[in-house]
RODO-2510 file (C-alpha; in nm, 4 decimals, decimal comma):
residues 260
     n   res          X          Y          Z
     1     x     5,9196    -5,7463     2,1503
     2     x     6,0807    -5,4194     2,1525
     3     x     6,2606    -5,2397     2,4042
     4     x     6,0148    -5,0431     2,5906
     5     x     6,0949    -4,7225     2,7903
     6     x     5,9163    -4,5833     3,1111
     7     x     5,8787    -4,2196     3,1733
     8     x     5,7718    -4,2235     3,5494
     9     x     5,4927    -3,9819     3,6512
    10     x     5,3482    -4,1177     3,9629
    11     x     5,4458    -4,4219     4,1868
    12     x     5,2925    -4,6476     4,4411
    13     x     5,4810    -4,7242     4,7418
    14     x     5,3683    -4,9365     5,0145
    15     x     5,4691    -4,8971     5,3253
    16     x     5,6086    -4,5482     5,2255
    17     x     5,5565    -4,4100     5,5529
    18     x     5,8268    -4,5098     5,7572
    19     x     6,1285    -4,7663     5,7044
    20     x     6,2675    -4,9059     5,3745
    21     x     5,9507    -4,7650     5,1900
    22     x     6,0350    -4,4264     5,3190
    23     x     6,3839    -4,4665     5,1766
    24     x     6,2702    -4,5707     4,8352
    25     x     5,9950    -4,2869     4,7998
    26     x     6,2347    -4,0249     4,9196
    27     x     6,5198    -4,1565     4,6748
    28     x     6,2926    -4,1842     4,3700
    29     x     6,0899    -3,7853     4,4569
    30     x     6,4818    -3,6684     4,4805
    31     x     6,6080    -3,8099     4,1449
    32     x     6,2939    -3,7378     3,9518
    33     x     6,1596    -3,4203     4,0246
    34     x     5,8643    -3,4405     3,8443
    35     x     5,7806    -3,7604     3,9818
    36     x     5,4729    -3,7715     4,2069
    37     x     5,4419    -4,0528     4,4850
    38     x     5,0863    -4,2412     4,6337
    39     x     5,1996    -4,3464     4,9654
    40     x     4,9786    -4,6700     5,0873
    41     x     5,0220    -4,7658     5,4781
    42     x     4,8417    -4,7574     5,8105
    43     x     4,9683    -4,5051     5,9404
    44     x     5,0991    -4,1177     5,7885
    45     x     5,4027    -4,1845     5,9651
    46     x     5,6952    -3,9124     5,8105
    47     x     5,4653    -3,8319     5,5544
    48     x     5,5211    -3,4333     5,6804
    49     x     5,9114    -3,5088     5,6125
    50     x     5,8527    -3,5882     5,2676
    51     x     5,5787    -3,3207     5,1733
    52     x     5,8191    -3,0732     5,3697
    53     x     6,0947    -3,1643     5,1621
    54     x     5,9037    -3,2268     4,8130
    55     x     5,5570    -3,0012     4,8119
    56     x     5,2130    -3,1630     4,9084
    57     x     5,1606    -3,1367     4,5576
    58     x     5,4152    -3,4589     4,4935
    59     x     5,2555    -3,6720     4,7933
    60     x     4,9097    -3,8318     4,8144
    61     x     4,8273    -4,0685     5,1316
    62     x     4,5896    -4,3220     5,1081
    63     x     4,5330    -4,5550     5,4385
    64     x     4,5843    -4,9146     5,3240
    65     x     4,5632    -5,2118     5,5056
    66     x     4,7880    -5,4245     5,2155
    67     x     4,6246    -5,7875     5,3501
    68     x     4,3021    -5,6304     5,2776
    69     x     4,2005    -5,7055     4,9373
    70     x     3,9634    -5,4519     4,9748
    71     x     4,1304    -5,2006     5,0915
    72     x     4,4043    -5,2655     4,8322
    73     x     4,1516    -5,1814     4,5257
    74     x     4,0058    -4,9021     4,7006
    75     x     4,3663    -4,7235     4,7352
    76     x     4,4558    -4,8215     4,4223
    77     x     4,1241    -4,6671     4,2523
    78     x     4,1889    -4,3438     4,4544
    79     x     4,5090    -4,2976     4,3049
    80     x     4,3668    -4,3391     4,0068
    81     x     4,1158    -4,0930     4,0313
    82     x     4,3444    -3,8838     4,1368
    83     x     4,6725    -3,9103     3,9153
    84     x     4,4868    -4,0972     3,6263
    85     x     4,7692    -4,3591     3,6031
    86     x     5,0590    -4,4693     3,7736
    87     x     5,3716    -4,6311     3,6194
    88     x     5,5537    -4,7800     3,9004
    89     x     5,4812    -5,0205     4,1839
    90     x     5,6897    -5,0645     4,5371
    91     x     5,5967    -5,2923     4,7491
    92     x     5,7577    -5,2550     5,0982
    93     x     5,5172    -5,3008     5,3126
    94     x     5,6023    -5,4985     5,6129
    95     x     5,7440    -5,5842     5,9965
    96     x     5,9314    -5,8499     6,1397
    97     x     5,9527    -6,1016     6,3953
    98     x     6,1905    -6,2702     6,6323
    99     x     6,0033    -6,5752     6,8067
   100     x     6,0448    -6,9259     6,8696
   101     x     5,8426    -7,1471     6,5724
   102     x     5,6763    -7,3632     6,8192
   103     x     5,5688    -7,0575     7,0158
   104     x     5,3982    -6,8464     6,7152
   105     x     5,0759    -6,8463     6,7170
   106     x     4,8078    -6,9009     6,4657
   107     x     4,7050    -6,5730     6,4746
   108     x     5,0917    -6,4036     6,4652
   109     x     5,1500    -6,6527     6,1677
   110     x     4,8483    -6,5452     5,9903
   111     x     4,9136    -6,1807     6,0511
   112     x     5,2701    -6,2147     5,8849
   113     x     5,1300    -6,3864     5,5791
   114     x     4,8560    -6,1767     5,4956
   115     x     5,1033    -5,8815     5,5207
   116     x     5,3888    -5,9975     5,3350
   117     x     5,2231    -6,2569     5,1009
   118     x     4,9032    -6,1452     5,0544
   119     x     4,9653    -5,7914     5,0452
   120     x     5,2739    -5,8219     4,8006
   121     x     5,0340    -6,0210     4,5967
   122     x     4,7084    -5,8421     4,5970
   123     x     4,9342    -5,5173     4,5227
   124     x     5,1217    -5,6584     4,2672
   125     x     4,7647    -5,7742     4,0813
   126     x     4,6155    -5,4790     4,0811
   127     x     4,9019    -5,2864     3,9141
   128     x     4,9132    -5,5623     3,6833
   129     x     4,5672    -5,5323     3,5859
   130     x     4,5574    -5,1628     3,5575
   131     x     4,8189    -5,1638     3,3102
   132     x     4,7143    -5,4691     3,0940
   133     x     4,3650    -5,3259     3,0635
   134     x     4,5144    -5,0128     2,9682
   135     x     4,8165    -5,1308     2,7286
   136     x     5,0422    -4,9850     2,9205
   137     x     5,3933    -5,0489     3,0271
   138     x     5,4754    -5,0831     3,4280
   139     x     5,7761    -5,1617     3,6839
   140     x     5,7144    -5,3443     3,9982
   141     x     5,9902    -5,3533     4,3092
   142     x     5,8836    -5,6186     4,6122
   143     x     6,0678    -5,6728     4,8897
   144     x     6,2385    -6,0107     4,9781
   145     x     6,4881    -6,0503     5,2723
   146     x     6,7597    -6,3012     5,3027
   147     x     6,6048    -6,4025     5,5770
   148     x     6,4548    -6,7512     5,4033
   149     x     6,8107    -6,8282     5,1887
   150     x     6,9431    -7,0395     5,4650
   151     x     6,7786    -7,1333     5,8348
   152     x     6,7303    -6,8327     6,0344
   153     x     6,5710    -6,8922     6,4001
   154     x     6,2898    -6,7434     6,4992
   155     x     6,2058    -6,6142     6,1842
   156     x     5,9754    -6,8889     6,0607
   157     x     5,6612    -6,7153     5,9401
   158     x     5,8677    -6,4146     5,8207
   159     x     6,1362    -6,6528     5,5727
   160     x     5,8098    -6,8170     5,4759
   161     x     5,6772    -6,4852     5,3618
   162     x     5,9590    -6,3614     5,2063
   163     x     6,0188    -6,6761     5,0043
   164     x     5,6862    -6,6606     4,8411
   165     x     5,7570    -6,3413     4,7847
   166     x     6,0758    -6,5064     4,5497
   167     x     5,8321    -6,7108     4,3701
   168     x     5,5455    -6,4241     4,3249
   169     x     5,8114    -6,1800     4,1431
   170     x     5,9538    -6,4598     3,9360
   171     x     5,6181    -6,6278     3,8481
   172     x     5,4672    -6,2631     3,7326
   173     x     5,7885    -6,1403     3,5466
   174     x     5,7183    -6,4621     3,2958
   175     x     5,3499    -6,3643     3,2923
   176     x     5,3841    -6,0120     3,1961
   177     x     5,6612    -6,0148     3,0082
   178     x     5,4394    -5,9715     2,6509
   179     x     5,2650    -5,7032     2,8404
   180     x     5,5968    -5,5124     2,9164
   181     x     5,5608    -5,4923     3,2986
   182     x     5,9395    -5,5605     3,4462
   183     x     5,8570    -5,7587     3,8281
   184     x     6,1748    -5,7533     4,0591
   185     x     6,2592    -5,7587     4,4040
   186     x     6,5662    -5,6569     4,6296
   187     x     6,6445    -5,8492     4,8898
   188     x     6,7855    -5,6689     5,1772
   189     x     7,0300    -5,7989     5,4246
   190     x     7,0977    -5,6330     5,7830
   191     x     6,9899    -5,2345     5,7277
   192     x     7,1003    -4,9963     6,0212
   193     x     6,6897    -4,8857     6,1342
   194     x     6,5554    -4,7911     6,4410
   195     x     6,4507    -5,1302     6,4940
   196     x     6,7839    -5,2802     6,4609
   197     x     6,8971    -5,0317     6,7186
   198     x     6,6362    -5,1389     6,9534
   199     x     6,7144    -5,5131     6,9063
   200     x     7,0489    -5,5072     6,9748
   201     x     7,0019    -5,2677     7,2567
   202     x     6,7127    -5,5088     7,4314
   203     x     6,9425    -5,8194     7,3341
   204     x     6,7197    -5,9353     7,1310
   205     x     6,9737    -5,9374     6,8389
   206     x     7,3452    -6,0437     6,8837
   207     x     7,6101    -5,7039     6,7811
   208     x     7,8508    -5,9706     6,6605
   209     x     7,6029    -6,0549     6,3483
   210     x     7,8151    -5,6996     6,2181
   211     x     8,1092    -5,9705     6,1346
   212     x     7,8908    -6,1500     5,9202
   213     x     7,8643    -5,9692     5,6701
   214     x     8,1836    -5,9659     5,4486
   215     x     8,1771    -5,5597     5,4705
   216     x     8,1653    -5,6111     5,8712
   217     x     7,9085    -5,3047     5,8244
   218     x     7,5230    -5,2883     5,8097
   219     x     7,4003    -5,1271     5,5394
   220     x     7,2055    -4,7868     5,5394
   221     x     6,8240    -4,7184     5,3968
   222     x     6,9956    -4,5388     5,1041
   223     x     7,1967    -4,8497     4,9734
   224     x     6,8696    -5,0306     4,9691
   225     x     6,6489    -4,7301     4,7758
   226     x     6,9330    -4,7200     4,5643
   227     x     6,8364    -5,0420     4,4538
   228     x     6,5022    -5,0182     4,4212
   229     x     6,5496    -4,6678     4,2142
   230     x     6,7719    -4,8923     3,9551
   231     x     6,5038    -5,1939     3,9226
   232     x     6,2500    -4,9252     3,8587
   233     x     6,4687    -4,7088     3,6118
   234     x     6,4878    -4,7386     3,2163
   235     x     6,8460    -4,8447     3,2986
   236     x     6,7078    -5,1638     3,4454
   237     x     6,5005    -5,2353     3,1211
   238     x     6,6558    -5,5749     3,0318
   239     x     6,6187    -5,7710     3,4016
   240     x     6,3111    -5,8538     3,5166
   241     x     6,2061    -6,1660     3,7512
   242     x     6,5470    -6,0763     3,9085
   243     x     6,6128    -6,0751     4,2902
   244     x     6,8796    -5,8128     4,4050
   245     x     7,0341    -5,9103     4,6739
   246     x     7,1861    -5,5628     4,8640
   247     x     7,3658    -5,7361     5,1677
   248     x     7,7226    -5,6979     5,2334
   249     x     7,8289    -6,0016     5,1616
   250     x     7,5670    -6,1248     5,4901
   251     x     7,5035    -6,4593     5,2494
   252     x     7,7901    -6,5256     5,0971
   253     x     8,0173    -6,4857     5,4275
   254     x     7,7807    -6,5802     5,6927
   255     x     8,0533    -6,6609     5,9749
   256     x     8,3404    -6,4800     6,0588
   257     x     8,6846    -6,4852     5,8931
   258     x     8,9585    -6,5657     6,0870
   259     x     9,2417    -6,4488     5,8769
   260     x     9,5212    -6,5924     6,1541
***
């Protein structure tokens, strides 16, 4: 198998609207300027920010609800139609919880599957069948957490998620492999958002978690697109079914250091 080489033209992000997705979209239009970007989501979000800052020319939006199978093949038809092929897959589509296990409900744990698993999935399939039909090479980027490498509270439905998210990207890099399509994930840690802002400030999560992480910082949307730029870069053409953990040193450290 040789070493093949992607040339990015146009991308699909999930979630691109707002959040981590945002981040990654806005990284990869600023270091490839030809690049154009399909944004998939619910909602336009900061689309404006991004066709302010890159041309409407670079930005198609396409309302997706990712746990709709449905909707998922009708977005990504319409960006083919549109851009005639896409190279590059993101999948950050997403939200999180905070909520006791025995309290969540069969419909909030069904909602959080079919977002994170299902979507992630049903995205992830139809970029993979796009480019084996057409022969052609392809990157994919889903989004883990740490959330599911160790017990987290009130996270149950979410770590579940995430850690079939682990075994989706691993499971399709092996697959695809002879059909050169590269499937990784990042795995972000504690990221300073507006909705880590809001849980701290409605004590819903604890400031001290800051001294957890061996940097005693969070981390910024930038460090994460970063990440995802690299996984879906020609410089990254060796690692696939890798997850990239972009923490802080949150897992490794964990508790605080008392250096007395």
């Amino acid at each position: 198998m040789n070493r093949i080489q992607i040339d990015h033209t146009t991308i699909i992000v999930t979630g691109g609207t707002s959040g981590l997705g945002f981040a990654a979209a806005h990284r990869a239009l600023t270091d490839w300027p030809d690049l154009n970007v399909a944004l998939l989501d619910m909602k336009e979000g900061r689309i404006e920010e991004l066709t302010s800052a890159f041309g409407v020319d670079r930005i198609n939006f396409f309302k997706t609800d990712v746990s709709d199978y449905q909707s998922v093949q009708d977005s990504f038809a319409g960006v083919v139609a549109l851009r005639k092929s896409f190279s590059g897959l993101i999948a950050a589509a997403g939200f999180a919880t905070n909520k006791a296990s025995i309290e969540t409900t069969p419909q909030e744990w069904r909602a959080m599957i079919g977002c994170h698993l299902d979507g992630t999935f049903f995205c992830n399939q139809a970029a993979g069948r796009f480019w084996i039909k057409n022969k052609l090479p392809g990157a994919i980027v889903n989004f883990s957490s740490v959330s599911h490498i160790f017990g987290w509270p009130r996270r149950i439905s979410y770590a579940a998620s995430k850690a079939g998210i682990d075994s989706i990207t691993r499971t399709l890099s092996v697959e695809w492999a002879e059909f050169n399509i590269r499937v990784n994930a990042v795995v972000p840690g504690y990221i300073n958002t507006p909705l880590l802002e809001e849980g701290i400030r409605l004590g819903r999560i604890d400031p001290s978690v800051r001294t957890m992480h061996a940097m005693e910082r969070f981390g910024e949307a930038d460090e994460i697109a970063a990440g995802v730029k690299f996984l879906l870069s020609n410089d990254a053409s060796y690692i696939t079914g890798e997850m990239l953990t972009i923490d802080g040193g949150f897992t490794p450290r964990r508790i605080p250091w008392n250096r007395d």
